[in-house]
N, C-alpha and C positions, 0 to 999 in steps of 0.2 A: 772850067766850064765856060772858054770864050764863046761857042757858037752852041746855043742849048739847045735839046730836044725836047720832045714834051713828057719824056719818059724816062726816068733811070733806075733799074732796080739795081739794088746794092747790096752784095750775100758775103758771105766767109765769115771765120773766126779771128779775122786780122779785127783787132777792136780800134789799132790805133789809125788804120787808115779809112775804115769805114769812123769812126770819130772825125776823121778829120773831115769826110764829106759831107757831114751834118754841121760842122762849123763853118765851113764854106760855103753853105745853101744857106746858111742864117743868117751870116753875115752881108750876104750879097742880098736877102731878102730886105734887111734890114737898113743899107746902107741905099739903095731902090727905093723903099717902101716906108721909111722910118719903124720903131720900136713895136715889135707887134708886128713886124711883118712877114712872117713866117707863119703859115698856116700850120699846127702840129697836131696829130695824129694819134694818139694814145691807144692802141688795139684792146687794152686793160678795161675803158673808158668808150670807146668810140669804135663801130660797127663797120665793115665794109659798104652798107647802104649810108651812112652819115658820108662817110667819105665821096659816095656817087652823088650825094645829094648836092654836097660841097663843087664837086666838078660840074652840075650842071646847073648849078644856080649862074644866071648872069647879075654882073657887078657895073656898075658905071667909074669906077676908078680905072685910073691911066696904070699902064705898063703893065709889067708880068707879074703874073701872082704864083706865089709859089705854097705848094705842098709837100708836109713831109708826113710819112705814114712811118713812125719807128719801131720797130720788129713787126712786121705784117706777116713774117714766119707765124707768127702767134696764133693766126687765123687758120682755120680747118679746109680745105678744097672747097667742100661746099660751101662756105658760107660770102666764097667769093661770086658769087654768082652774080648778083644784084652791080658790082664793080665793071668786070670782065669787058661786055659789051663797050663802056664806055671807051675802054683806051683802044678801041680801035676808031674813033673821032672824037682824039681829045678837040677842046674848045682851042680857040687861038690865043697867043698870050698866056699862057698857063704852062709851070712845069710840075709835074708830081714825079716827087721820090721816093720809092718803097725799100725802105732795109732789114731786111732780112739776117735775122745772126743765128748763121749755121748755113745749110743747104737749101736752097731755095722749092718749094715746089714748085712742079712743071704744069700745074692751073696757073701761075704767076712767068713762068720762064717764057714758055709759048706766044701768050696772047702779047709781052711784054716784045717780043723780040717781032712780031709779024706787024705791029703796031711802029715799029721804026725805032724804039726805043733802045737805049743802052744797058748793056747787062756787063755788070763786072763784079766780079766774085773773088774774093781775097783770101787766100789761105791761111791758116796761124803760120807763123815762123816755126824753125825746129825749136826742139825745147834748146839744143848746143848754143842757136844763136839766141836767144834768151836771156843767156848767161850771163854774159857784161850789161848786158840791162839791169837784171837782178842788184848785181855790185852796183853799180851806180845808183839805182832809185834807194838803193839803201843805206847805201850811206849819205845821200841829201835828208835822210830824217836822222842821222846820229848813229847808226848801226853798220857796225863791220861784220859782211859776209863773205868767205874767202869761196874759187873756183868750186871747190870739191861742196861746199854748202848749197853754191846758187846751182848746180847741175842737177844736184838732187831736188832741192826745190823745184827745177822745171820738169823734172822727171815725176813726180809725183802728182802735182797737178794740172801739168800742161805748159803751153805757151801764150797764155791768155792774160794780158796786162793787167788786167784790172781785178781777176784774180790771185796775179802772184802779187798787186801790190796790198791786199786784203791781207795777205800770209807774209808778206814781211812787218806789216804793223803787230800781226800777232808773235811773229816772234822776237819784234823788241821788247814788246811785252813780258814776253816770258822770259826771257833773258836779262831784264832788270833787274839790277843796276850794272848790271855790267853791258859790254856793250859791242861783244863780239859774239855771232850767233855759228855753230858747228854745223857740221852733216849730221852730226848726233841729235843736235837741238831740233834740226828740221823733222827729222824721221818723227821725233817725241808729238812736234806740232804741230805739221802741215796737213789738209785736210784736204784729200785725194777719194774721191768717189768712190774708186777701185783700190784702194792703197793697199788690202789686205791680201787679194788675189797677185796683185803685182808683186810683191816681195813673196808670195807662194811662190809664181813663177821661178822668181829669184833663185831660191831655197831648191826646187826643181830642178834647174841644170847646175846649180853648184852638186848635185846630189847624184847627178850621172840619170837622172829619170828621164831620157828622150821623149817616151810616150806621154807622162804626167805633163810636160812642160810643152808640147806642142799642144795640145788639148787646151791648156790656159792659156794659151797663146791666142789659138784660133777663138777662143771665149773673150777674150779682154779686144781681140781686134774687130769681133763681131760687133762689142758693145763702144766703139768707136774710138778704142786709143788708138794711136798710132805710135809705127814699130819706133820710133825714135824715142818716143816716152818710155818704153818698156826695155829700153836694152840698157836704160841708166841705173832704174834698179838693180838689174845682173852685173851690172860691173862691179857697182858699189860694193856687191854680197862675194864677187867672187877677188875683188883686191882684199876685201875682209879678210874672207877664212884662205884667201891666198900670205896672207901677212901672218894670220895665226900657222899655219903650216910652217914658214919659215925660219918661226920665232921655236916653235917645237923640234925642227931639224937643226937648228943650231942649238941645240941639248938646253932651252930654259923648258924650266918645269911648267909644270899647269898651272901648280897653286901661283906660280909670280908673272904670269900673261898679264895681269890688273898692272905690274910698274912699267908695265911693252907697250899695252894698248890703249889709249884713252876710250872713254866711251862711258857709258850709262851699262851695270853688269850683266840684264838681262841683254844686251845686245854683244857681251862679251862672250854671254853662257852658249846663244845661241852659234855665233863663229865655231865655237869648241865643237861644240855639237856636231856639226858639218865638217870641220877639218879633219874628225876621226878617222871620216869616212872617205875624204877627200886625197888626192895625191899631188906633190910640185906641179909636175909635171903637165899634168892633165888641165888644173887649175893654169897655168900658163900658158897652153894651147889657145885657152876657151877665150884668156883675154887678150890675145891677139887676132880671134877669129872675128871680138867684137870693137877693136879699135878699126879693122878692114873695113868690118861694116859700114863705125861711123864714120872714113874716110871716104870709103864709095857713096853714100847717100850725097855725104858735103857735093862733090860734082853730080848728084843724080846719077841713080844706080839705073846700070841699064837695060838691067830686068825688072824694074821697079822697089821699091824699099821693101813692100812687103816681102814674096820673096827674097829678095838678098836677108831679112831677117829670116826668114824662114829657115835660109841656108843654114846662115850662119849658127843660127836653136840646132837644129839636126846635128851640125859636125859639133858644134860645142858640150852638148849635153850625151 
């Protein structure tokens, strides 16, 4: 922020780079203005007219004053009204920042962008890239979580820091005293909005159900996951009862799968379940249809993710 504007709204689910621009406007408020120098914003607390009142109050202090409005998302269209007007003549020496966590509305996108101000919007990361994040934030508290653990984790509820680091305190928790946490542990604990329809999904195209699985598809993508979240569950279900099928074509029985496969037994019952129905074959197709996927998204697919998920749902299931 060497040469500032008097306007920057700040949107997306990236939490640690929009964190980072709230610590950077603080700072530089503070290191200006001394302790307290940062005007803040509270939408919980504080109204879009408290905020306009704030912009056009004059001050007799030296230098820039800074505003920060954090989540302004919060606020409804209309109740920006009483605001609006003003940022099209902010006062001079003033910067205000509004952030927004998620998608911005376009009563804020608009007036913000004809006003001269800066708009940047920060996506979440994939849940894939995620992953060494996971390992790492978890083991600086004491807790070993291997690849196939932290995928699932980001797979279940997203890429959102400050939630995956809420679900790894919980499952050092649960896994006390010991101090390795599984893909098993996670499914047991992680706390996923949609978890239940997602591993439907799952269960859907390990099941050959084309029609069932595109239908949750199109429902879980309406309700705002994205296809990167939802093809980690599939895999997971489909190395499962891919693993159970293999263990049954190499002649061990059903009743000894429990000394083959670790796991928690209803999550063994359920494989069995599926592998009855299931073939090598077919189960092997589906998971190389969706390692293409997660290799084409990694460069940006160039039909966009969703379709290429979509694809990939269609021929898999």
């Amino acid at each position: 922020m060497a040469e500032l504007k008097s306007i920057y709204l700040i949107s997306g689910e990236d939490d640690a780079k929009i964190d980072s621009w709230r610590t950077r406007l603080r700072l530089r408020a503070e290191k200006e203005l001394g302790p307290g120098g940062l005007e803040l914003f509270d939408p919980k607390t504080s109204s879009p007219e408290d905020v306009a009142a704030s912009l056009a109050t004059l001050t007799f202090g030296e230098g820039t004053r800074y505003l920060l409005v954090d989540d302004a998302g919060a606020w409804k269209a209309p109740a920006l009204e009483p605001l609006l007007p003003l940022l099209a003549d902010m006062p001079p020496d003033l910067v205000l920042v509004l952030i927004v966590r998620g998608k911005p509305l376009k009563a804020l996108t608009g007036p913000v962008g004809k006003a001269g101000g800066e708009l940047h919007h920060y996506e979440a990361p994939k849940p894939w890239q995620m992953a060494p994040w996971v390992v790492e934030h978890a083991k600086k508290g004491g807790l070993t979580v291997d690849q196939d653990a932290a995928r699932t984790l980001t797979g279940i509820v997203g890429a959102r820091d400050k939630r995956l680091a809420r679900e790894i305190e919980k499952l050092a928790i649960y896994v006390h005293p010991e101090s390795r946490a599984t893909a098993e542990d996670v499914e047991e604990v992680a706390a996923g909005e949609t978890v239940p329809k997602v591993y439907d999904l799952a269960d859907a195209v390990v099941a050959g159900d084309r029609q069932g699985s595109i239908a949750l598809a199109e429902e879980l993508i309406a309700a705002g996951d994205e296809p990167g979240r939802l093809a980690f569950p599939i895999i997971g279900r489909l190395r499962e009862v891919h693993g159970v099928v293999a263990l049954l074509d190499s002649g061990v029985a059903e009743k000894d799968l429990g000394e083959h496969i670790k796991g928690p037994p209803w999550k063994l019952k359920k494989a069995v379940a599926l592998a009855r129905k299931a073939d090598r074959e077919t189960l092997e197709r589906a998971l190389g249809l969706f390692a293409d996927f997660e290799m084409e998204t990694r460069g940006g697919a160039p039909l966009g993710d969703r379709t290429a998920f979509t694809l990939a749902l269609r021929a898999a299931a």
